[in-house]
C-alpha positions as CSV (number, residue, x, y, z in Angstrom):
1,X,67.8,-33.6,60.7
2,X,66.3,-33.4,64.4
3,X,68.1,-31.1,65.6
4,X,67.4,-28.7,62.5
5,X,63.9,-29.1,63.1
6,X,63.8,-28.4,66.8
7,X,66.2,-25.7,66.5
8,X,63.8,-24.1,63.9
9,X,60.5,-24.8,66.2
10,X,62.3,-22.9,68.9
11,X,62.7,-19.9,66.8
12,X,59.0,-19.8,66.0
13,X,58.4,-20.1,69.3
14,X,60.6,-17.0,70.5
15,X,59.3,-15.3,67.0
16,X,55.8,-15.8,68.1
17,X,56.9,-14.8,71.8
18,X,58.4,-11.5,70.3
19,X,55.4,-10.7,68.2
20,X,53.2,-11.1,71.5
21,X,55.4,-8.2,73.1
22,X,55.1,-6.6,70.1
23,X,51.5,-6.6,69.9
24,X,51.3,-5.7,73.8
25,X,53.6,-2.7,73.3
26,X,51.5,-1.6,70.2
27,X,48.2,-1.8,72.4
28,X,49.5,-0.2,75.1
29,X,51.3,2.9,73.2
30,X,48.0,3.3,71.2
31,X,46.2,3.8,74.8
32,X,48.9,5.6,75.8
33,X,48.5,7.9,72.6
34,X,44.9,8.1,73.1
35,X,44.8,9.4,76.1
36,X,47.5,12.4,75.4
37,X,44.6,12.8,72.6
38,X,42.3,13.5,74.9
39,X,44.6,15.8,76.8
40,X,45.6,17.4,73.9
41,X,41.6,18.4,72.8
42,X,41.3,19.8,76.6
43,X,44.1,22.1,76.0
44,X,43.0,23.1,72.8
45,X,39.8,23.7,74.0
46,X,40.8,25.8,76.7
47,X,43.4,27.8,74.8
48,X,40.8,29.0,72.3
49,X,37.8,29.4,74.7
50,X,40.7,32.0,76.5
51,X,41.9,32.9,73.2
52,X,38.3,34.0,71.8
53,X,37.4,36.0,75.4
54,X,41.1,37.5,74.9
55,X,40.3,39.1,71.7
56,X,36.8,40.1,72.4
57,X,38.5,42.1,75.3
58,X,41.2,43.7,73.1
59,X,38.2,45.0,70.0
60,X,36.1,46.1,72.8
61,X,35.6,47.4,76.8
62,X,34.1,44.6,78.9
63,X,32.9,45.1,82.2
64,X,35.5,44.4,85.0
65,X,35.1,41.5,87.1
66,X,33.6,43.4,90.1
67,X,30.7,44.4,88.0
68,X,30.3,40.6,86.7
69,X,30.1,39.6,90.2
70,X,26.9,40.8,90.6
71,X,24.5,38.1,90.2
72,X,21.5,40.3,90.7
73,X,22.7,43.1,88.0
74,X,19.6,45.2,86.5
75,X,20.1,43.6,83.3
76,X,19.5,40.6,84.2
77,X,16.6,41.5,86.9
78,X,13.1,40.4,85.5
79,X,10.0,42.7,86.9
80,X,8.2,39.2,87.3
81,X,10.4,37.7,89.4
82,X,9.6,37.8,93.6
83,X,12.2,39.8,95.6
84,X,13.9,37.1,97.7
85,X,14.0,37.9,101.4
86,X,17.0,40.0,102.5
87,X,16.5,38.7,105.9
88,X,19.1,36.3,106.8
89,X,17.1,32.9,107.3
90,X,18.4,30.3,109.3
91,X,22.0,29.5,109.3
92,X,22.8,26.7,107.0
93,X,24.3,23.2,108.9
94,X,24.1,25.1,112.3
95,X,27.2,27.4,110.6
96,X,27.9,31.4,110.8
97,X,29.9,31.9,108.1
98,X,30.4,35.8,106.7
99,X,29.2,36.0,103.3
100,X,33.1,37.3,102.0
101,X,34.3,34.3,103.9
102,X,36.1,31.7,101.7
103,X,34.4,28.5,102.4
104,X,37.2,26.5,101.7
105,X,38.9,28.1,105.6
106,X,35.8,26.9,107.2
107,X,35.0,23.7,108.8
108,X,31.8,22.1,107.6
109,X,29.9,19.6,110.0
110,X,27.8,17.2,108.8
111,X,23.9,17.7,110.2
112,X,20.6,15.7,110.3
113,X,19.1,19.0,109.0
114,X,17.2,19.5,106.4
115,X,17.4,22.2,104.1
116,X,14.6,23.3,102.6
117,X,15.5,26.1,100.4
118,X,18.1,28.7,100.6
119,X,18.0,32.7,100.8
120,X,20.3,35.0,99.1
121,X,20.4,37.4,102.3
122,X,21.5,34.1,104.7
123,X,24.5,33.7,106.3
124,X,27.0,31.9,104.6
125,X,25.6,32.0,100.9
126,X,28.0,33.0,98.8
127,X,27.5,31.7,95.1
128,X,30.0,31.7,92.5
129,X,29.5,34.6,89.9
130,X,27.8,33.4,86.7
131,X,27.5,35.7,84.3
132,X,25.7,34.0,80.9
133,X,27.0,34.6,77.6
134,X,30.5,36.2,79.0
135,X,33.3,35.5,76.3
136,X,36.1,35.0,78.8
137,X,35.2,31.7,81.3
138,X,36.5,33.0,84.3
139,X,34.6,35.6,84.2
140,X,31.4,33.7,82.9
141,X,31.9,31.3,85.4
142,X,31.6,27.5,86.3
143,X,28.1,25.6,87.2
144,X,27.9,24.8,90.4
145,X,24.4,23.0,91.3
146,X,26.0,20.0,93.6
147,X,24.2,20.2,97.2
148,X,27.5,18.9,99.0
149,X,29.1,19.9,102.2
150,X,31.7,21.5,100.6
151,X,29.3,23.3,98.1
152,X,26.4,23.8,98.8
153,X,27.0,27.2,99.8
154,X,28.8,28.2,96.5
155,X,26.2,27.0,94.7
156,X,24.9,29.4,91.8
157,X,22.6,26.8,89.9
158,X,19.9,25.2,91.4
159,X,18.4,21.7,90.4
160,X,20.4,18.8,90.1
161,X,23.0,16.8,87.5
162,X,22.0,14.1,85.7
163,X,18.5,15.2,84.4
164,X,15.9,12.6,84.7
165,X,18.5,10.5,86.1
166,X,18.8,12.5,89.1
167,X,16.3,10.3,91.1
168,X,18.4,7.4,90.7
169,X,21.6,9.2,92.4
170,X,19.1,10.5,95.3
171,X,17.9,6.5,95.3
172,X,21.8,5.5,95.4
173,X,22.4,7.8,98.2
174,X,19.8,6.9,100.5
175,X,20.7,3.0,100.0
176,X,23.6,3.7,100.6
177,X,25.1,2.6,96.9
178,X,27.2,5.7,96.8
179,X,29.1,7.6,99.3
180,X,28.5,11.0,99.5
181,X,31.9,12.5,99.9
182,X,32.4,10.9,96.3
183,X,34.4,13.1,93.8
184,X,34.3,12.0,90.3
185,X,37.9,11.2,88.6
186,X,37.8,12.5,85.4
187,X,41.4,10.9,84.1
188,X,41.2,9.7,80.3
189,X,37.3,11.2,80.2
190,X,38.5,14.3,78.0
191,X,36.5,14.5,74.6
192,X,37.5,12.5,71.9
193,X,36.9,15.7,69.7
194,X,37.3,19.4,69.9
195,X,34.9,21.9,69.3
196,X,34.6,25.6,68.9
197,X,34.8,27.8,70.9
198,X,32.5,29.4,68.2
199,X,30.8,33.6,68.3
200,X,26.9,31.6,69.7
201,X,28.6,30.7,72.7
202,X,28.7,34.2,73.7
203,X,25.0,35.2,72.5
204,X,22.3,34.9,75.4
205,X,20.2,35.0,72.7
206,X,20.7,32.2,71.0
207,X,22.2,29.9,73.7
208,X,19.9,29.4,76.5
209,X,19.1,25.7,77.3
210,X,22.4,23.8,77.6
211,X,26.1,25.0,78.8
212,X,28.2,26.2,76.1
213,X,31.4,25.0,78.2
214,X,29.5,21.8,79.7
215,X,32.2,19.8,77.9
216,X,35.2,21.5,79.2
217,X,34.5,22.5,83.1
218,X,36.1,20.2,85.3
219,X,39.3,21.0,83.7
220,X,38.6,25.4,82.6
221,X,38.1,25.5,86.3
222,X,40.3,23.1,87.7
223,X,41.9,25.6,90.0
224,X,38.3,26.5,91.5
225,X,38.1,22.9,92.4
226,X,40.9,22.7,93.9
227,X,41.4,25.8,95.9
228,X,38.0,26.0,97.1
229,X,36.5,22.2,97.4
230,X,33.9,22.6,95.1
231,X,32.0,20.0,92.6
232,X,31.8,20.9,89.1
233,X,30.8,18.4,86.9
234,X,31.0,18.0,83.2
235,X,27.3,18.2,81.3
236,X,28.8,17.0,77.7
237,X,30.7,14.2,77.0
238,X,32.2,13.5,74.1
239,X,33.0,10.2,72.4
240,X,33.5,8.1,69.7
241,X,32.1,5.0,68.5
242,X,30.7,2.2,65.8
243,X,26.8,2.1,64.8
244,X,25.5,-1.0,63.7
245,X,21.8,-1.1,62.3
246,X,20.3,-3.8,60.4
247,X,18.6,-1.6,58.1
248,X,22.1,-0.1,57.0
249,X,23.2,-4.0,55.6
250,X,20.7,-3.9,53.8
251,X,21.1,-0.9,52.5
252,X,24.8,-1.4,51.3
253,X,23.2,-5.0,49.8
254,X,21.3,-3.0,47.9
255,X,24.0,-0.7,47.2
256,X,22.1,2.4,48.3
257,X,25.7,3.2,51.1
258,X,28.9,2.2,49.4
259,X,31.2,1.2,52.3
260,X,34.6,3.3,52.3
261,X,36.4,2.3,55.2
262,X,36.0,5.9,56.8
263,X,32.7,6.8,57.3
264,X,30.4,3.4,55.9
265,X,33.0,0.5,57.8
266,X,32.5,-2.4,56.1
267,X,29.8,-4.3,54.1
268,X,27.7,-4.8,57.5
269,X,27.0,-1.3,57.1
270,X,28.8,-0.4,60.3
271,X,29.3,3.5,60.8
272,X,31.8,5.1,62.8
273,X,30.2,8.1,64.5
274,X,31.4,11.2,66.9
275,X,28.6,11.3,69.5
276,X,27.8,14.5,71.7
277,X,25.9,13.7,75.1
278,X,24.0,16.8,76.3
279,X,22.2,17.5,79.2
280,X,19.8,20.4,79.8
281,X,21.0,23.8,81.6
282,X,18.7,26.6,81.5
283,X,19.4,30.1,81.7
284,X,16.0,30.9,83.0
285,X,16.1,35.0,81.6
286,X,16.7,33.1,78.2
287,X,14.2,30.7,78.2
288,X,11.4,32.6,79.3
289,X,11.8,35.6,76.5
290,X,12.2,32.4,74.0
291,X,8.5,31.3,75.3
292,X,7.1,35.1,75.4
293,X,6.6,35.1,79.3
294,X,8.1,36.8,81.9
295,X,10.6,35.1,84.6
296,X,8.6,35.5,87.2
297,X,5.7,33.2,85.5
298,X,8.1,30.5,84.2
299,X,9.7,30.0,88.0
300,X,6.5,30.0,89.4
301,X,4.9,27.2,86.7
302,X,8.3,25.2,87.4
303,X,8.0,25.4,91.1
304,X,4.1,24.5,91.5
305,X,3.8,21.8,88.6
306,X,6.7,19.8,89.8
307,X,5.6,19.5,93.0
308,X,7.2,22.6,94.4
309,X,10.3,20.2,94.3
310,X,12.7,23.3,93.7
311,X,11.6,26.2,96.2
312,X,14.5,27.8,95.1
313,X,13.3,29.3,92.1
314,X,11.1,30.9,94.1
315,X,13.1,32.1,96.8
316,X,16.7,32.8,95.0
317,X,15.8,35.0,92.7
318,X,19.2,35.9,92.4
319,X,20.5,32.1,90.9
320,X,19.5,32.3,86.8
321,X,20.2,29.4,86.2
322,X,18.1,25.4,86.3
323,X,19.2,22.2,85.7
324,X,16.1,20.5,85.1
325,X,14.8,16.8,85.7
326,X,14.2,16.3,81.9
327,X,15.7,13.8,79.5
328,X,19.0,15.6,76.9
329,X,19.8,14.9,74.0
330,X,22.8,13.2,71.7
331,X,24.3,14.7,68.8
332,X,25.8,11.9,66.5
333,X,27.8,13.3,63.7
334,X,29.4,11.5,60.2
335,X,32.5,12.8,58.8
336,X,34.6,15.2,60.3
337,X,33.2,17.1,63.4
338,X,34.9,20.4,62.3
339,X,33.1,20.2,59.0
340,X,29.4,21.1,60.9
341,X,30.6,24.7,61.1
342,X,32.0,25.2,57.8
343,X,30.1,27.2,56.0
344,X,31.9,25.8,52.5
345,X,31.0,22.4,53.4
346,X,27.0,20.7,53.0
347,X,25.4,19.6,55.7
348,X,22.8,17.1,55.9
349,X,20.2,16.8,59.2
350,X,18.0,15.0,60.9
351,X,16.1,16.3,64.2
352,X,14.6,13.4,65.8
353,X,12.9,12.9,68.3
354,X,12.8,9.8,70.8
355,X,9.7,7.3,70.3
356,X,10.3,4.1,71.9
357,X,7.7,2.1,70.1
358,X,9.5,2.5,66.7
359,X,12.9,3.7,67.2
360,X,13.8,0.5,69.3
361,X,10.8,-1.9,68.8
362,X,9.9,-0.9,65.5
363,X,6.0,-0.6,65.6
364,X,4.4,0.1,62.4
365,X,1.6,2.9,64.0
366,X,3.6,6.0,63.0
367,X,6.9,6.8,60.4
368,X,9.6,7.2,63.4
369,X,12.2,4.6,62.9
370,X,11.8,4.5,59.1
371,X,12.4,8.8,59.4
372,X,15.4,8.0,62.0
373,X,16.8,5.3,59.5
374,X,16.2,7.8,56.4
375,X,18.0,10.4,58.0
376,X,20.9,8.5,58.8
377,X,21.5,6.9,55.8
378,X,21.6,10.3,54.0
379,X,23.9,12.2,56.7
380,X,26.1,9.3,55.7
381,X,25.9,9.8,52.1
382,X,26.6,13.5,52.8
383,X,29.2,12.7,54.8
384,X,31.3,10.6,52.3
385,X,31.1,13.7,49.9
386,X,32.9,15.5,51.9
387,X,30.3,17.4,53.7
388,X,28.8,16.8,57.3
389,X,25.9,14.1,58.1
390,X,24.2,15.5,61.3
391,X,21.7,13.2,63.7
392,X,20.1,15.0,66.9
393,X,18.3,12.6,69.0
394,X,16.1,14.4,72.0
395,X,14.7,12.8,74.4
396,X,11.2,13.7,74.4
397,X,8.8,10.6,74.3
398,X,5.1,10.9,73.1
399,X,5.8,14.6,71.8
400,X,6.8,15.3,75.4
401,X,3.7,13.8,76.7
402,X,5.3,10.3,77.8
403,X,4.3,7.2,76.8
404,X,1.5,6.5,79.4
405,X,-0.4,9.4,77.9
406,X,0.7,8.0,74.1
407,X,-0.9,4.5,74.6
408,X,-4.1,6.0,76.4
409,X,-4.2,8.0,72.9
410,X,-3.5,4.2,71.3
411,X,-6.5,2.9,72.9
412,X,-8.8,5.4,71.9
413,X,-8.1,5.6,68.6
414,X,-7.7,1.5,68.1
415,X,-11.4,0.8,69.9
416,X,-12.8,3.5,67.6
417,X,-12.7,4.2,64.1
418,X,-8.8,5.5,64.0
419,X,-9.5,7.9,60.9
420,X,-6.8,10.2,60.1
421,X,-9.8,13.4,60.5
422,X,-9.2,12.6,64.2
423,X,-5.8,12.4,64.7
424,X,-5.0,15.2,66.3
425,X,-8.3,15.0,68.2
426,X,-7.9,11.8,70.2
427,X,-4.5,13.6,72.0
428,X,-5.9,16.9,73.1
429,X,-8.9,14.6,74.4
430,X,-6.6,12.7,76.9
431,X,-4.1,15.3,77.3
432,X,-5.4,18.7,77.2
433,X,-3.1,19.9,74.2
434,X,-1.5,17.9,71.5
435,X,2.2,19.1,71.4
436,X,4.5,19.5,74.1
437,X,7.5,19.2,72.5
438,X,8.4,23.1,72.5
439,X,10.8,23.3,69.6
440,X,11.8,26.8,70.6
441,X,14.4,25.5,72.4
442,X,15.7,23.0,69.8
443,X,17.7,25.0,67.9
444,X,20.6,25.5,70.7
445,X,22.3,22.6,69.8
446,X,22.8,23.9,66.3
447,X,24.5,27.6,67.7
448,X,26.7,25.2,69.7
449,X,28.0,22.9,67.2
450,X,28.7,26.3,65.3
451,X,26.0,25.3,62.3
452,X,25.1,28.6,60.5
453,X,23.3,26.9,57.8
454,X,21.4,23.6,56.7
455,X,21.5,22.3,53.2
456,X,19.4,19.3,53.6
457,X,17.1,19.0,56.0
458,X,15.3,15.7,56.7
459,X,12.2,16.8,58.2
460,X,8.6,17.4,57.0
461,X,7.7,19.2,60.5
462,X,6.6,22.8,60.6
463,X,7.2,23.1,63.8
464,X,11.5,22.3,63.4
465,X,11.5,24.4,60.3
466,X,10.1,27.4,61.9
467,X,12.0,27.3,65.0
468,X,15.0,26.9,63.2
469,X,14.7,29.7,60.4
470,X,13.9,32.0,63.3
471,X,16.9,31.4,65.2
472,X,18.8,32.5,62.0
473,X,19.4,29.4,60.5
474,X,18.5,29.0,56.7
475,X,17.3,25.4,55.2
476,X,18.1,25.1,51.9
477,X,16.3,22.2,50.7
478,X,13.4,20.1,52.9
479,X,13.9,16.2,52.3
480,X,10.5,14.5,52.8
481,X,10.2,10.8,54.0
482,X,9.8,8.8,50.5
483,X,6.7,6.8,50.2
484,X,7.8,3.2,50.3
485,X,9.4,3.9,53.7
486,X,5.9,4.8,55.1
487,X,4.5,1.9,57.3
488,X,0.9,0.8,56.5
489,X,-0.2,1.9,59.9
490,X,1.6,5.3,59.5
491,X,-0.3,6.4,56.7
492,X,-3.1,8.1,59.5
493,X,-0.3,9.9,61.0
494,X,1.8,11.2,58.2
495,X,-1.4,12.1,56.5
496,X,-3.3,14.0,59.4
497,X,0.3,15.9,59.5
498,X,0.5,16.6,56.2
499,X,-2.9,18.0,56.2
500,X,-2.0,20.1,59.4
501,X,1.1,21.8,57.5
502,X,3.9,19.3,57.1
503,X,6.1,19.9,54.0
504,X,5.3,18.1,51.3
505,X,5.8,18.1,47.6
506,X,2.9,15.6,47.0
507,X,-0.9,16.2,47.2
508,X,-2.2,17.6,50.3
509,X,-5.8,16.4,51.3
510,X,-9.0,17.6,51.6
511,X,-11.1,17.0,54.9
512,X,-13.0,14.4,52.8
513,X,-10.2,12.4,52.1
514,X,-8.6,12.6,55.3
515,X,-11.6,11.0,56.7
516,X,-11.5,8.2,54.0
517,X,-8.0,7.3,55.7
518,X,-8.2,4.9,58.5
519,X,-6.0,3.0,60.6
520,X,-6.3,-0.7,61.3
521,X,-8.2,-2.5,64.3
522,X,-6.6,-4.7,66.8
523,X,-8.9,-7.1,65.2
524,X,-7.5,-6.5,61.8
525,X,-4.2,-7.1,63.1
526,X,-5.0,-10.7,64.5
527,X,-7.3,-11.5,61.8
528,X,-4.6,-10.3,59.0
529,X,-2.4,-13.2,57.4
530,X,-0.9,-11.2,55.1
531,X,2.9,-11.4,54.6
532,X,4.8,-8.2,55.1
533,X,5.2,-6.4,52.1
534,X,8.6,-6.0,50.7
535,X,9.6,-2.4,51.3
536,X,8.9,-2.2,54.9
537,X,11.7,-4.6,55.3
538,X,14.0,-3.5,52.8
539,X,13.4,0.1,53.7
540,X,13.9,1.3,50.0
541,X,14.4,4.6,49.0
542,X,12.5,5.1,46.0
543,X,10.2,7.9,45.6
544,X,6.8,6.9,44.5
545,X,4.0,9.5,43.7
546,X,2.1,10.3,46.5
547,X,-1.2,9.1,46.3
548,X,-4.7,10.9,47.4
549,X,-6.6,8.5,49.5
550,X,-5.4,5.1,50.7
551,X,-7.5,2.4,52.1
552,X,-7.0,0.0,54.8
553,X,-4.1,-1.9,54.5
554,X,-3.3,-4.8,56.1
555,X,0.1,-6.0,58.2
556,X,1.1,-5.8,61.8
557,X,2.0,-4.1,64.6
558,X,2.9,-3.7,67.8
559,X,4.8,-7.0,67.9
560,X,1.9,-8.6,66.3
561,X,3.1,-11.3,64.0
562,X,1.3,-14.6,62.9
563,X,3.2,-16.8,60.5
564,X,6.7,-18.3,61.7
565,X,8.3,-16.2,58.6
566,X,6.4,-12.8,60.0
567,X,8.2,-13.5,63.4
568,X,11.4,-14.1,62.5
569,X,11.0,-11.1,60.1
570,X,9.6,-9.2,62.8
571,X,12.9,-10.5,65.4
572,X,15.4,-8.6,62.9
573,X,13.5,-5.4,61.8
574,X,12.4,-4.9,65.6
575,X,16.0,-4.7,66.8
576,X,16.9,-2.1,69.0
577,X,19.7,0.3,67.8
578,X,22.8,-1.4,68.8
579,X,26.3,0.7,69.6
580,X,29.6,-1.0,69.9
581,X,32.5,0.9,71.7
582,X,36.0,-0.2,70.0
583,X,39.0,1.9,70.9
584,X,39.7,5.2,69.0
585,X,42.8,3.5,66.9
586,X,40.1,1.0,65.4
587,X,38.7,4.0,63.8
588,X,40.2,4.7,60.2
589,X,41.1,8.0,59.8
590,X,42.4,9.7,56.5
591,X,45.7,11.5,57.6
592,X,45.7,14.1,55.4
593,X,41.9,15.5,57.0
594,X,43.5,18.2,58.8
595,X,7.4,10.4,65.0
596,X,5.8,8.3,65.5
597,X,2.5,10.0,65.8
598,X,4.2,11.2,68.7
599,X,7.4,11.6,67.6
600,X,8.3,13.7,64.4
């Protein structure tokens, strides 16, 4: 019987052994699937960008290519803006170069100069043609805003990739962390998803403060890159991945999201997502007729109050283009991507916007992470009906005003009687104005995921409505925040907002009341030993009647907790949101799917 029994041990072992393979094989071909994926969405992104500039040229004449060329065309010339020199300035690196020269036949030298600024008359400058809102790419043209040897004279963009991050990469470069010669290899970095091309794309009007073909350039103009040495760089990225939030378990425990295995993972309440990574390109023509100004005012504010870092603006009047030092924004869409732009499928949105405080650390002063939760659990919902759940997340802390300026406002309204009569107040008293969030560009993002119309819209601000509705956008239905989400320490903000013109369905107050509501004392925080209450933790949904005037309550905040139970409640609640990256074959797909105060 020995023998039997060994003879049958070594089958398992070359059975197991085999299954190993197996499994290796399976892993490999599923990366090796991925990634012709990814190669696949380029291509079809490319064909039908071509595709779309193809047929606008057949219905209609466009201007030949000559004509595009020319950066400085009368249309696009603002009255406002300075006449650059026509003077040719110093040459650039200590090179002649004629300006019809292609810079990719001369030698460039590396030089302990320093370049202030550019001229468009200088010798050597010779930027790529960009002409915003062309249908057909090549004629549209790539961003080029790299300062490198091989570019720098090509460039037809001025500013810098990377947006706020851009100080880190000038950091990295002068500690020598990263070598200047770099070039990015972009294999396997194609978008996990295809969009558009969609008819905004090609609207000046409507797209004017991020690249419609961000996500596509280093491979549309490839040949560019090649042929001439210069550094285009991708300014959306595409991707996919799992959300995990602990508000969301609780909200399948209390059966509020029903997990399906597509959209709502598992009974953890684990989401998988499509995320969208933006960062900010400015078409400055665009952006200053969206504001009311003239060009010539918005380069000059952009050049004196940052420190006249970009002389640029002021001295290529020609370049129309700015990649600015600001934070972007993520798009993190439910359900099927292609589903935002059809107009037979509901969509569900929230526009959010970043506050540290509460989104990650969950402080109880305003109604941001409980509004950020909200809308997510509803784009879900949306998106397991069939439609398309939508969250925007933009970076713009404090309303735009940053978060030393948001706790300066914190201080003043903690060591004084924080009524909700004063709200507004206490900001414009430190900072001069009590908004600088400028929603007029917000609704770019929509034109370029192709949205033409919102169904529900979780937002009570005036401000997102307006701008939206007037970029041509109707909102069908306005989803308030429901009352037991509120914090006890929010009820100052949402009420002084509510007051100032926030939607709401409930009672809005009169001056008297407002002043009857009050905020809690850092005293009352430390003194308090109340537990806290029930629905802040379980976040739940339902809607209670609004009610007119509400005392003092008690509770904590700002990491203020007093009990051992308060603290380890406070641990969970307070977690950051929390993003796990599996690979795209985790992902179960259905085959036959062809403000805080400051915040919001």
């Amino acid at each position: 019987m020995a023998a039997p029994v060994a003879d049958q041990t070594a089958l398992m072992k070359d059975v197991l052994e085999a299954l190993k393979v197996l499994t290796a094989n399976q892993t490999q071909l599923a990366a090796n699937v991925d990634a012709i994926n990814g190669r696949v969405n380029i291509l079809a992104g490319i064909k039908e960008v071509e595709h779309a500039a193809t047929a606008s040229t057949s219905s209609k004449n466009e201007p030949s290519a000559s004509t595009t060329a020319h950066i400085d065309s009368k249309d696009d010339h603002d009255a406002g803006v300075p006449e650059s020199p026509t003077v040719a300035a110093a040459e650039v690196d200590h090179v002649t170069m004629p300006s019809t020269a292609s810079p990719s036949n001369t030698h460039h030298t590396p030089t302990s100069r320093i370049i202030l600024t550019t001229y468009p008359g200088q010798s050597g400058i010779n930027p790529l043609p960009m002409d915003w809102g062309n249908k057909d790419p090549q004629t549209r043209g790539p961003v080029v805003v790299s300062r490198s040897q091989s570019t720098i004279r090509r460039r037809n963009a001025i500013g810098a990739h990377g947006g706020s991050y851009s100080m880190y990469y000038a950091l990295a470069v002068a500690s020598k962390e990263i070598e200047l010669d770099h070039k990015p290899d972009f294999t396997n970095t194609e978008p996990a998803s295809n969009i558009g091309p969609f008819p905004q794309w090609a609207d000046k009007e409507k797209i004017v403060s991020l690249d419609p073909l961000g996500h596509l350039a280093p491979w549309l103009f490839k040949s560019t890159m090649d042929s001439e040495n210069i550094d285009i760089r991708p300014t959306i990225a595409i991707t996919k991945a799992r959300m995990n939030l602990p508000e969301l378990e609780a909200s399948v425990r209390e059966g509020r999201l029903i997990p399906d295995g597509k959209v709502c993972l598992n009974d953890l309440g684990e989401l998988a997502v499509t995320k969208f990574a933006v960062e900010p390109v400015w078409y400055l023509p665009g952006v200053a007729k969206r504001f009311g100004i003239d060009e010539g005012t918005l380069r000059r504010s952009l050049f004196e109050h940052t420190g006249g870092s970009y002389p640029e603006l002021i001295t290529r009047g020609d370049i129309k283009v700015f990649l600015p030092p600001i934070g972007g924004l993520t798009v993190y869409c439910f359900g099927d991507p292609a589903k935002m732009a059809d107009a037979n499928a509901r969509l569900a949105l929230r526009i959010h916007d970043e506050c540290n405080s509460s989104d990650v650390f969950s402080s109880n002063i305003c109604t941001c992470r409980p509004y950020l939760i909200f809308g997510i659990e509803e784009a879900v919902k949306e998106a397991q009906k069939g439609g398309s759940g939508v969250v925007i997340y933009f970076r713009k802390e404090g309303r735009a005003l940053g978060e030393v300026t948001k706790y300066l406002v914190y201080n003043a309204r903690k060591r004084s009687a924080d009524r909700a009569s004063e709200y507004f107040q206490r900001t414009e008293n430190v900072a001069g104005v009590k908004d600088m969030r400028f929603q007029a560009l917000m609704p770019d993002i929509l034109h370029w995921l192709g949205i033409t119309k919102i169904d529900r819209m979780m937002s009570m601000s005036d401000m997102k409505h307006d701008a939206i509705v007037g970029q041509g956008i109707p909102i069908h239905e306005r989803v308030e925040l429901p009352e037991s989400w509120i914090p006890d320490d929010g009820r100052v903000e949402i009420d002084a907002k509510i007051t100032a013109g926030y939607f709401t369905k409930g009672h809005r107050m009169t001056n008297e009341e407002l002043a009857a509501v009050r905020g809690k004392t850092w005293e009352d925080r430390v003194a308090s030993s109340s537990p806290p209450r029930a629905d802040t933790v379980s976040l739940s949904s339902s809607q209670d009647s609004r009610r007119s005037v509400s005392p003092r309550r008690a509770g904590s905040d700002h990491g203020f907790s007093n009990t051992v139970e308060e603290q380890k409640e406070s641990i969970y609640t307070s977690q950051c949101l929390y993003f796990s990256f599996p690979s795209f074959e985790d992902f179960h797909e259905d085959p036959d799917d062809g403000g805080e105060e400051f915040g919001n």
